[in-house]
C-alpha positions in Angstrom: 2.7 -19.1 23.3 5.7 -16.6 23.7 7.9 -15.9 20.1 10.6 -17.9 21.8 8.6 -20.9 21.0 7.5 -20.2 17.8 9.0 -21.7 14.6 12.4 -19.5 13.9 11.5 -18.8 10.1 8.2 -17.1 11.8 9.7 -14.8 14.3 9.7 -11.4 13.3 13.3 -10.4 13.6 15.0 -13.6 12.0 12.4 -13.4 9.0 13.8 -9.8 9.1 17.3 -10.8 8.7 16.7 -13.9 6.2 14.4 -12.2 4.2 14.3 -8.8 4.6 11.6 -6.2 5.9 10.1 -5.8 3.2 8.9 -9.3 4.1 7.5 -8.3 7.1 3.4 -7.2 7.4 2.8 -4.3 9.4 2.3 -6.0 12.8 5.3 -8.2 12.5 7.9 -4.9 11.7 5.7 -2.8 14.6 6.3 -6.2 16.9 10.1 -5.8 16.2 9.5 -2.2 17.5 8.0 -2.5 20.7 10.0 -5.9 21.2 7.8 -6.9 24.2 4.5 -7.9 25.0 2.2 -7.6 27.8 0.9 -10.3 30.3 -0.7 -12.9 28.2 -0.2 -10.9 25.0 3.0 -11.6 22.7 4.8 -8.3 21.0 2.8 -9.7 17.7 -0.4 -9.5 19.4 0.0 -6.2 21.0 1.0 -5.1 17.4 -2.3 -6.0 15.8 -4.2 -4.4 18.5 -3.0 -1.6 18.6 -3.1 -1.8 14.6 -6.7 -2.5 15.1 -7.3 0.2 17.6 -5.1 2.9 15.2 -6.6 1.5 11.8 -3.4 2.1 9.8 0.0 1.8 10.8 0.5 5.7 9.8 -2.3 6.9 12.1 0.0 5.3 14.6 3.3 6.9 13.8 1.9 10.0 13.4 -0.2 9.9 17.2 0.8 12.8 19.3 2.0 12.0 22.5 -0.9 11.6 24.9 -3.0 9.9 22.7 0.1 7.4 22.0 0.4 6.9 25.7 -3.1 5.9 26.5 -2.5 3.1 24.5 -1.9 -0.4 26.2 1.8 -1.5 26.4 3.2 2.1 25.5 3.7 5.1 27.0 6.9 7.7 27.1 10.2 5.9 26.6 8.0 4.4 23.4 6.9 7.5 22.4 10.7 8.5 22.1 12.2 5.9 20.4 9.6 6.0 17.7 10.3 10.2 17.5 13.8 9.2 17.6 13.4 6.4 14.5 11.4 8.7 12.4 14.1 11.5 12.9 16.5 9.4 11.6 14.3 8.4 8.4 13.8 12.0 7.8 17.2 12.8 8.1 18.5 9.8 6.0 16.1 11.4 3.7 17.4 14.6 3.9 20.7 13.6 3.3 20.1 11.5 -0.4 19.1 15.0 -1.4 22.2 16.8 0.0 25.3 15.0 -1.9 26.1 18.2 -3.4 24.3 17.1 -6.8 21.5 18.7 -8.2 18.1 17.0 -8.0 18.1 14.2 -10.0 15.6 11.8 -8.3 11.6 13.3 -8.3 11.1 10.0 -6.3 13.2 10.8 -3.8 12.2 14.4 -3.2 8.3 13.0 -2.9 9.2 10.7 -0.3 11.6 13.4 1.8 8.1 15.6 1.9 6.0 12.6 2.2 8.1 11.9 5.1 8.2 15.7 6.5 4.0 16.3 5.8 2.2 13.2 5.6 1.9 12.8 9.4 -0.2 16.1 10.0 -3.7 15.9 11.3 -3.9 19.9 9.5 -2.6 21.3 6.2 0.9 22.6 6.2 2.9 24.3 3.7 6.7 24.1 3.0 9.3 24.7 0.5 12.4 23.3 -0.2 14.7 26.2 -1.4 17.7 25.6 -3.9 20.4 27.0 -5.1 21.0 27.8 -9.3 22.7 24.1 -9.5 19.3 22.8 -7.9 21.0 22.0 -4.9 18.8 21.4 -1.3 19.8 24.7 0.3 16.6 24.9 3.1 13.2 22.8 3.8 10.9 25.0 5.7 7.1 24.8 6.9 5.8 28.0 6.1 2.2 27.8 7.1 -0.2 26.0 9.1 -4.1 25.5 8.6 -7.0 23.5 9.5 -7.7 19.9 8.7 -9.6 21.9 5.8 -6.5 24.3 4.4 -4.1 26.5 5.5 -4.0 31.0 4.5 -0.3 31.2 1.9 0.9 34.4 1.5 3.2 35.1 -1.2 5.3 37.7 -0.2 6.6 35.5 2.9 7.7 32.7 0.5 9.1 35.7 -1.6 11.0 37.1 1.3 12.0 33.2 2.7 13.7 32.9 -1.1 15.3 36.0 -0.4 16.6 35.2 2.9 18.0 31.8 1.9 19.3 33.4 -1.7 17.8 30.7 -3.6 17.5 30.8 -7.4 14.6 28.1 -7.4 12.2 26.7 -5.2 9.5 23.4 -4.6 6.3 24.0 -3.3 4.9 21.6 -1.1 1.8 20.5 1.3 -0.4 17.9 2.6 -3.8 17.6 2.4 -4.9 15.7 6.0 -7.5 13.9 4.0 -5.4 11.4 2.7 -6.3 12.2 -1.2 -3.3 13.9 -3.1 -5.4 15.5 -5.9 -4.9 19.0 -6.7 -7.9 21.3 -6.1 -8.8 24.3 -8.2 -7.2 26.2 -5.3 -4.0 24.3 -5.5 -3.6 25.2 -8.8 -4.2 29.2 -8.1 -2.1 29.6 -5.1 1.0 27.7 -7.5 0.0 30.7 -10.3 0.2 33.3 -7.9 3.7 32.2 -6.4 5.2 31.4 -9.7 4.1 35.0 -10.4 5.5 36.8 -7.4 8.5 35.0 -7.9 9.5 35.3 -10.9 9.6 39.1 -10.2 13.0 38.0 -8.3 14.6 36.0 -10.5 13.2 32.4 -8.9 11.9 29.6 -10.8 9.0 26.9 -9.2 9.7 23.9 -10.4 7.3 22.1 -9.0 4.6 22.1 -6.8 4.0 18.4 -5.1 0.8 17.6 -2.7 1.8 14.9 -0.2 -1.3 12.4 0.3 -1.4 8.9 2.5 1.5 6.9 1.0 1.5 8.9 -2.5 2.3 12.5 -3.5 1.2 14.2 -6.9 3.3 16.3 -9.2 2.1 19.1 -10.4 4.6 19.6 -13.0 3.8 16.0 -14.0 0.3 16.7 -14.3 1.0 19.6 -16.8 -1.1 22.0 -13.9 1.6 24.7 -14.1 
């Protein structure tokens, strides 16, 4: 049976607007996505296989493009309004920490790297770079690893705060498995930064791992 014909309180895009999407499962807010089926298959359906065939709605999103393609009922004009919609997150992101305040919200710096990292199949490390008023000044991905870790050198983040002037910085990176825990080398490699940059003058205030769906604080967790 096509949506058309379905009861209107149960199709995806008017239980959207009289509810909200935060009303919506997965399958019903990807359906609103891809807006069309395939023969015999509604846009719900379609959603929930390809759900099924990604496992989580992340794994998904974060498919590169071949893989993304292969899939039934995508393939390259998808692919680029989903690059396109997750853009404009990131940058809607971006921008709550760039009203010319200080940071002021730990929630909303976690999701603007959950949204920048969480996506990786491999570790990547980044910093956001701020000014003495705590002020966003630069977010940069500083190094790439394996699925297992990625090699940080300290005097490139050392000459990157340099560069960019900033009196303060936040350490950041995902870890592809999923689990935001800090390791025993997390907590070393955030000593050995604070260290070589406090010999310029430039405070860590944080160092946060980004996770599936969660981050964790370092600060919070009293680990530096």
């Amino acid at each position: 049976m096509p949506i058309t014909d379905w009861p209107v309180a149960e199709r995806p895009r008017e239980k959207l607007l009289a509810r909200g999407p935060g009303a919506l499962s997965d399958a019903e807010l990807l359906a609103i996505f891809l807006r069309t089926g395939v023969k015999g298959r509604t846009a719900v359906d379609l959603a929930r296989d390809l759900l099924t065939e990604y496992g989580t709605l992340s794994s998904l999103l974060a498919a590169d493009r071949t893989r993304f393609c292969r899939s039934h009922g995508l393939g390259s004009a998808k692919y680029a309004q989903l690059q396109a919609a997750l853009e404009m997150s990131r940058r809607h992101l971006r921008e709550t920490l760039d009203r010319g305040q200080g940071l002021s919200d730990p929630g909303a710096v976690g999701r603007y790297l959950q949204s920048r990292l969480s996506g990786y199949p491999h570790e990547v490390f980044a910093c956001l770079f701020l000014d003495n008023r705590h002020r966003v000044i630069e977010y940069e991905e500083l190094f790439r690893g394996t699925i297992d870790g990625a090699s940080v050198h300290p005097r490139e983040v050392v000459r990157q705060a340099l560069l960019h002037n900033a009196a303060a910085v936040i350490l950041a990176h995902n870890h592809p498995s999923g689990v935001a825990e800090p390791s025993r080398a997390d907590e070393q490699i955030t000593r050995q930064l604070q260290q070589a940059l406090l010999q310029i003058g430039v405070r860590v205030l944080d160092h946060i791992i980004v996770g599936t769906g969660t981050t964790t604080s370092l600060a919070e967790r009293g680990l530096m």
